[in-house]
MIMARMI-909888 format. One record per atom (N, C-alpha, C): atom name; residue in one letter; x, y, z. Coordinates in nm, 3 decimals, always signed. Layout:
BEGIN
+------+------+---------+---------+---------+
| name | resn |    east |   north |      up |
+------+------+---------+---------+---------+
|   CA |    A |       X |       Y |       Z |
...
+------+------+---------+---------+---------+
***
This chain:
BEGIN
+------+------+---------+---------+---------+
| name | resn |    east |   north |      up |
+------+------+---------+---------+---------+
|    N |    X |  -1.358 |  +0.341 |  +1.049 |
|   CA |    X |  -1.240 |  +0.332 |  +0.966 |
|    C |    X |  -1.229 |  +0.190 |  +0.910 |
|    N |    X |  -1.208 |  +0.201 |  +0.789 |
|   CA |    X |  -1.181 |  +0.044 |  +0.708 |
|    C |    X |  -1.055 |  +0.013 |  +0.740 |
|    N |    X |  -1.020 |  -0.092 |  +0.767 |
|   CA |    X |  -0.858 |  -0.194 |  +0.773 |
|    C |    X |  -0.865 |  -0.267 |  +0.651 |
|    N |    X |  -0.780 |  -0.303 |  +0.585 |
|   CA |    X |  -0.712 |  -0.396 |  +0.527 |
|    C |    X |  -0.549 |  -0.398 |  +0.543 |
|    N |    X |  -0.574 |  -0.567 |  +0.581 |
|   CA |    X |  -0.435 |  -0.627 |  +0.599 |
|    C |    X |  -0.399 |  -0.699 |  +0.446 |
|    N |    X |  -0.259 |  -0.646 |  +0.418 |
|   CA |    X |  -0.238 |  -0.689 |  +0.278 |
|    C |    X |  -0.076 |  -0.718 |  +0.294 |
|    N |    X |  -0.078 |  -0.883 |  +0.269 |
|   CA |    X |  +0.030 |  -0.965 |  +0.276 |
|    C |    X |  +0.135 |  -0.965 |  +0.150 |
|    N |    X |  +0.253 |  -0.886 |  +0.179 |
|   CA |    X |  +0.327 |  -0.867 |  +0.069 |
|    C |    X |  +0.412 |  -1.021 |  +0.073 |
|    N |    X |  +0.497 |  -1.034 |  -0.017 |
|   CA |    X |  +0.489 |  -1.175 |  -0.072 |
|    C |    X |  +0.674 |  -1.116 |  -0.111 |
|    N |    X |  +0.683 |  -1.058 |  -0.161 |
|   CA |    X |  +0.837 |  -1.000 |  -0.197 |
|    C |    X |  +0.895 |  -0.903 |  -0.099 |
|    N |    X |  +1.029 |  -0.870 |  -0.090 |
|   CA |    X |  +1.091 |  -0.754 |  -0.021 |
|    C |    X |  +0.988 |  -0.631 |  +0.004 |
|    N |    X |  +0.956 |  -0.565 |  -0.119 |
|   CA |    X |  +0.910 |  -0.410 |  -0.123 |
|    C |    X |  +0.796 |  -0.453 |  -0.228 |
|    N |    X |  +0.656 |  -0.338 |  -0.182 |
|   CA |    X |  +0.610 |  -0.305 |  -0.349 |
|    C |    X |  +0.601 |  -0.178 |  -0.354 |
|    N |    X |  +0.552 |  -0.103 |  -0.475 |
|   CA |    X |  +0.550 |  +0.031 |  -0.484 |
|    C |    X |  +0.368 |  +0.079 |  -0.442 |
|    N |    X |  +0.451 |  +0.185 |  -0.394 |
|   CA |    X |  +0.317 |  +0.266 |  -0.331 |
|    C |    X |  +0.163 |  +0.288 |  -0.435 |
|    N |    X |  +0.213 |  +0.271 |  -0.560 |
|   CA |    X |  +0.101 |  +0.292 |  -0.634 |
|    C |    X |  +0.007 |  +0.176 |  -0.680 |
|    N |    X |  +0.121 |  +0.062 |  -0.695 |
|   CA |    X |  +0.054 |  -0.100 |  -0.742 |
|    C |    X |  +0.017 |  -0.182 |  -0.601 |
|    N |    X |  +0.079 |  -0.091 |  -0.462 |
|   CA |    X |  +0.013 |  -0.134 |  -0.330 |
|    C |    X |  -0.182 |  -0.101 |  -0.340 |
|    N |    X |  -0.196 |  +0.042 |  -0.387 |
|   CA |    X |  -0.317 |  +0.122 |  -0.421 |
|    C |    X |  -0.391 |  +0.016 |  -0.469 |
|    N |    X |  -0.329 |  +0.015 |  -0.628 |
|   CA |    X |  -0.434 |  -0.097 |  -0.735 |
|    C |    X |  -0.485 |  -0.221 |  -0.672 |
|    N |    X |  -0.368 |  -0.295 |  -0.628 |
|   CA |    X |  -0.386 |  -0.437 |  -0.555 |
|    C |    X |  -0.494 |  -0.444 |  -0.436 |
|    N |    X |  -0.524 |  -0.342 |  -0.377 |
|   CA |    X |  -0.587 |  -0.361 |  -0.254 |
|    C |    X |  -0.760 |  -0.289 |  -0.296 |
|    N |    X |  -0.734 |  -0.257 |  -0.451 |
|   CA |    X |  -0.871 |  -0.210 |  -0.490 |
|    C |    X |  -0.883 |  -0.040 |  -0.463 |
|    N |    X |  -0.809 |  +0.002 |  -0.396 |
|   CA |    X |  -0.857 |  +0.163 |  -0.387 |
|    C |    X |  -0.867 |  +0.219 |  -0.452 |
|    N |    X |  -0.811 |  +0.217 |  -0.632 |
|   CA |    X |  -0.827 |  +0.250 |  -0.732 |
|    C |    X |  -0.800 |  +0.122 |  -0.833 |
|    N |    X |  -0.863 |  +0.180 |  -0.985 |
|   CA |    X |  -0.858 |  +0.117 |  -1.080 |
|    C |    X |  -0.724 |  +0.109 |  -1.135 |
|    N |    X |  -0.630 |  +0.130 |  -1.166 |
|   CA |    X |  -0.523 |  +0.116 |  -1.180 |
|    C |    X |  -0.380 |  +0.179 |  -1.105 |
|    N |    X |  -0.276 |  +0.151 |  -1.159 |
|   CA |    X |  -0.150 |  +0.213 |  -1.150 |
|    C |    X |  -0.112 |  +0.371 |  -1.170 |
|    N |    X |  -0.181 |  +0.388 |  -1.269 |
|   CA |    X |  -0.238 |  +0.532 |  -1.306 |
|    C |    X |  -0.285 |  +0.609 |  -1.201 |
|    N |    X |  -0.407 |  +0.566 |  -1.196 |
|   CA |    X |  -0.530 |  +0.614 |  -1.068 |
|    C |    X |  -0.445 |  +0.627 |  -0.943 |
|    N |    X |  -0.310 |  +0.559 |  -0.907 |
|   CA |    X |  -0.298 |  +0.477 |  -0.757 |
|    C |    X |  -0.187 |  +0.658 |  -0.786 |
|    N |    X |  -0.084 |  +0.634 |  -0.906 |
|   CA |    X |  -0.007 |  +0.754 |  -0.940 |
|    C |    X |  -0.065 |  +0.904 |  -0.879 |
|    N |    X |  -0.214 |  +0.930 |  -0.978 |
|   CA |    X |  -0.272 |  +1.040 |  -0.965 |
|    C |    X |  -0.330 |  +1.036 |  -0.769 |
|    N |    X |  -0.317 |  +0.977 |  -0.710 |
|   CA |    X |  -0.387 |  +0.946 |  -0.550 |
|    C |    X |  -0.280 |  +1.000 |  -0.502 |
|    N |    X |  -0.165 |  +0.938 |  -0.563 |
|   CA |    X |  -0.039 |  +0.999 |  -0.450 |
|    C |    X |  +0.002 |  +1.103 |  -0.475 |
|    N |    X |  -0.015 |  +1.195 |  -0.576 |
|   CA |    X |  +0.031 |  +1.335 |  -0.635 |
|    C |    X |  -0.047 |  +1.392 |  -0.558 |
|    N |    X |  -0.179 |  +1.379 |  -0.562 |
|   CA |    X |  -0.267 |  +1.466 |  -0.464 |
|    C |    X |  -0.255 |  +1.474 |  -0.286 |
|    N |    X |  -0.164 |  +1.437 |  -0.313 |
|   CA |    X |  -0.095 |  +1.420 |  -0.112 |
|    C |    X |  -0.216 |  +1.385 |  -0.025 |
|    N |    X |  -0.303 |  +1.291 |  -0.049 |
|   CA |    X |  -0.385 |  +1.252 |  +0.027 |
|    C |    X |  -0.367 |  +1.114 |  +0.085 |
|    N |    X |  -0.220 |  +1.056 |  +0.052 |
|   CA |    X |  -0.183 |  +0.943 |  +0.084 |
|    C |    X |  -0.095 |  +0.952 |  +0.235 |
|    N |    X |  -0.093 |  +0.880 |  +0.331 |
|   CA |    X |  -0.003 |  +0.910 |  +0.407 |
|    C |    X |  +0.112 |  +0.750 |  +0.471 |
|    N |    X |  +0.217 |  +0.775 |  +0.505 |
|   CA |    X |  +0.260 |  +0.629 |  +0.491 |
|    C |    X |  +0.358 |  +0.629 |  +0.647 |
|    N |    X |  +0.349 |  +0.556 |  +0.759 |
|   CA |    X |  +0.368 |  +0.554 |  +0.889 |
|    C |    X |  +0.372 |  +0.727 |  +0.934 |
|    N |    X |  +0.250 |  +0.800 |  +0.916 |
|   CA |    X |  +0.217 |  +0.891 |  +0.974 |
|    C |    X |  +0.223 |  +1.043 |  +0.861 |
|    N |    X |  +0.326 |  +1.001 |  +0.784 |
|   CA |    X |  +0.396 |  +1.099 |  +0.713 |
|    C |    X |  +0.348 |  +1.114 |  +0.588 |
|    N |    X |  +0.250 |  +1.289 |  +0.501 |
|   CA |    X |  +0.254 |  +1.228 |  +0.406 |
|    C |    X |  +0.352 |  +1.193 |  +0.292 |
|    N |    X |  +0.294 |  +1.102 |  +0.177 |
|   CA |    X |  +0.362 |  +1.002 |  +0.103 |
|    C |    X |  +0.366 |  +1.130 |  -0.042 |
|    N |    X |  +0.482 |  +1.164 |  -0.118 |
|   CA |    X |  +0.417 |  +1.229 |  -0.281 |
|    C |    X |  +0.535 |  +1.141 |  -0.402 |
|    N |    X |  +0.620 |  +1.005 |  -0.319 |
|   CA |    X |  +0.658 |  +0.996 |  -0.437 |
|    C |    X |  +0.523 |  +0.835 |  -0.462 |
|    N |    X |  +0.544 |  +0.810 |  -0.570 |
|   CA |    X |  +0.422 |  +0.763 |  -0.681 |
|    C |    X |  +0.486 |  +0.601 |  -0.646 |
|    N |    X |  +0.615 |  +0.592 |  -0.646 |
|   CA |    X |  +0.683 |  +0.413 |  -0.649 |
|    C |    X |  +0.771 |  +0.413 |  -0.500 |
|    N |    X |  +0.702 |  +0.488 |  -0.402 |
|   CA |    X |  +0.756 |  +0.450 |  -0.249 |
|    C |    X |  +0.749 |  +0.307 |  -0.283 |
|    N |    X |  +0.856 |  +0.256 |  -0.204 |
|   CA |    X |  +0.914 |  +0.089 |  -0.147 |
|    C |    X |  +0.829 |  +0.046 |  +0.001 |
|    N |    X |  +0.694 |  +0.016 |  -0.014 |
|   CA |    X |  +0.637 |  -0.028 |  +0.131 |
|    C |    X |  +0.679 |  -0.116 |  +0.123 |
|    N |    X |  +0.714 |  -0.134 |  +0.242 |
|   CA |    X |  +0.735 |  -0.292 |  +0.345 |
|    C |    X |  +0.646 |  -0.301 |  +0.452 |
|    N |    X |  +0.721 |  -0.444 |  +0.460 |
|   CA |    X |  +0.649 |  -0.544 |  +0.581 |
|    C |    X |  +0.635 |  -0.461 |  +0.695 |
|    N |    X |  +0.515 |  -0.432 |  +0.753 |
|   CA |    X |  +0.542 |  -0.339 |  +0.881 |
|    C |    X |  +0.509 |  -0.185 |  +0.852 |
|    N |    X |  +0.468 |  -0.152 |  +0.756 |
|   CA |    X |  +0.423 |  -0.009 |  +0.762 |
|    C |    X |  +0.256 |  -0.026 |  +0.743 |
|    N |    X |  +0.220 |  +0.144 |  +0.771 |
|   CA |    X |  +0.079 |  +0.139 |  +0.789 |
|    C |    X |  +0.071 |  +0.260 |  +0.661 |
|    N |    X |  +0.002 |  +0.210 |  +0.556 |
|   CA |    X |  -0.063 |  +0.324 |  +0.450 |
|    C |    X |  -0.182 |  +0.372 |  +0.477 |
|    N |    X |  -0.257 |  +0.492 |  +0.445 |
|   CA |    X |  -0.327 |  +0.560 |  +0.525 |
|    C |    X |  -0.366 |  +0.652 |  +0.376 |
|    N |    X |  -0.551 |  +0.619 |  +0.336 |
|   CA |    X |  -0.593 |  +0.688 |  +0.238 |
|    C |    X |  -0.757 |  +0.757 |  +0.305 |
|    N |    X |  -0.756 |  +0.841 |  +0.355 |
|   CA |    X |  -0.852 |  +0.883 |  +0.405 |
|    C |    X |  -0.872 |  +0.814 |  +0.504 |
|    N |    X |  -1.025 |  +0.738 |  +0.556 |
|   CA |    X |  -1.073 |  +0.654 |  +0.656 |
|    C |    X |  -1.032 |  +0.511 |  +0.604 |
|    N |    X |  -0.977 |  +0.461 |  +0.522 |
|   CA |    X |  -0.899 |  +0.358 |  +0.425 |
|    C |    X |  -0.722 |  +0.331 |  +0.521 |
|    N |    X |  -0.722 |  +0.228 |  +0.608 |
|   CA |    X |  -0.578 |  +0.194 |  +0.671 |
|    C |    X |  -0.549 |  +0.085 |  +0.590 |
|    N |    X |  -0.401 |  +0.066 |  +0.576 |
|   CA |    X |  -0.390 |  -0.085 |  +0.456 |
|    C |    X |  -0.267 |  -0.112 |  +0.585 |
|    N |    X |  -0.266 |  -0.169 |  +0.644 |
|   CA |    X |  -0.118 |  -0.257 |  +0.732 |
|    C |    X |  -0.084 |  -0.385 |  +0.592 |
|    N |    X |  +0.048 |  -0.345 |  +0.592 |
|   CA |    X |  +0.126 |  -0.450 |  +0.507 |
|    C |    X |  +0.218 |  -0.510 |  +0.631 |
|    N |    X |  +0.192 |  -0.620 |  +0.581 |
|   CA |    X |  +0.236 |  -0.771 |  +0.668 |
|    C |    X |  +0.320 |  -0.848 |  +0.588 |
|    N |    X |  +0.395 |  -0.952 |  +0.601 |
|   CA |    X |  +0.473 |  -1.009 |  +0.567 |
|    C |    X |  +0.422 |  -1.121 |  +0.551 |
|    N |    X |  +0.337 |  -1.183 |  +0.411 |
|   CA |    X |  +0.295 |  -1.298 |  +0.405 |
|    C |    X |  +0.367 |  -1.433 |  +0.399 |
|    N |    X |  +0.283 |  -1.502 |  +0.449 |
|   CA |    X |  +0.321 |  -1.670 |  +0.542 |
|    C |    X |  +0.379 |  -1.722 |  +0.446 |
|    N |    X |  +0.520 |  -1.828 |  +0.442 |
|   CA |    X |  +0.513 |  -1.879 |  +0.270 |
|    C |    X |  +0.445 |  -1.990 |  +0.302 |
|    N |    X |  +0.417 |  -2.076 |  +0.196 |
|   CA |    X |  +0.341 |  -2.156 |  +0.207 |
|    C |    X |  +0.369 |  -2.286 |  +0.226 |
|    N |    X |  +0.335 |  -2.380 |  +0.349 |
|   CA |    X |  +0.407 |  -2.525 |  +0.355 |
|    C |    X |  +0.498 |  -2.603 |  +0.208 |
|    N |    X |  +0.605 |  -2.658 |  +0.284 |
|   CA |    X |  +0.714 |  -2.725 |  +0.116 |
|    C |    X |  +0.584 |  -2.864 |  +0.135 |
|    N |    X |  +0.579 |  -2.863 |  +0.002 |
|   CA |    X |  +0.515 |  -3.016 |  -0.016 |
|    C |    X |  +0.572 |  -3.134 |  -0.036 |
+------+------+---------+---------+---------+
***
């Protein structure tokens, strides 16, 4: 099984530009058409809306593909 840990940076992102960003598909589109096909699943459950709100702390789940979203570090004040 592949992991990727992917450090969100804001509150929420949407389930489909989570997709694009982490490479599983070519776009927003592609990430859209992934989640219609209910092959997405999101802390266990599957996922069919297209702009779910992941947060910090959930586990997305695309086949043998796990993405844990984490809550990225901010970065030292200079």
């Amino acid at each position: 099984m592949q992991e990727i840990e992917f450090g969100l940076q804001r509150e929420f992102i949407q389930l489909n530009q989570l997709l694009k960003l982490t490479g599983l598909c070519d776009s927003g589109g592609a990430g859209k058409a992934l989640v219609a096909g209910g092959g997405i699943s999101v802390d266990g459950s599957v996922e069919l809306r297209k702009t779910c709100k992941i947060r910090a702390g959930q586990l997305v789940k695309l086949g043998e593909v796990e993405i844990r979203v984490v809550a990225a570090e901010e970065p030292p004040p200079d």
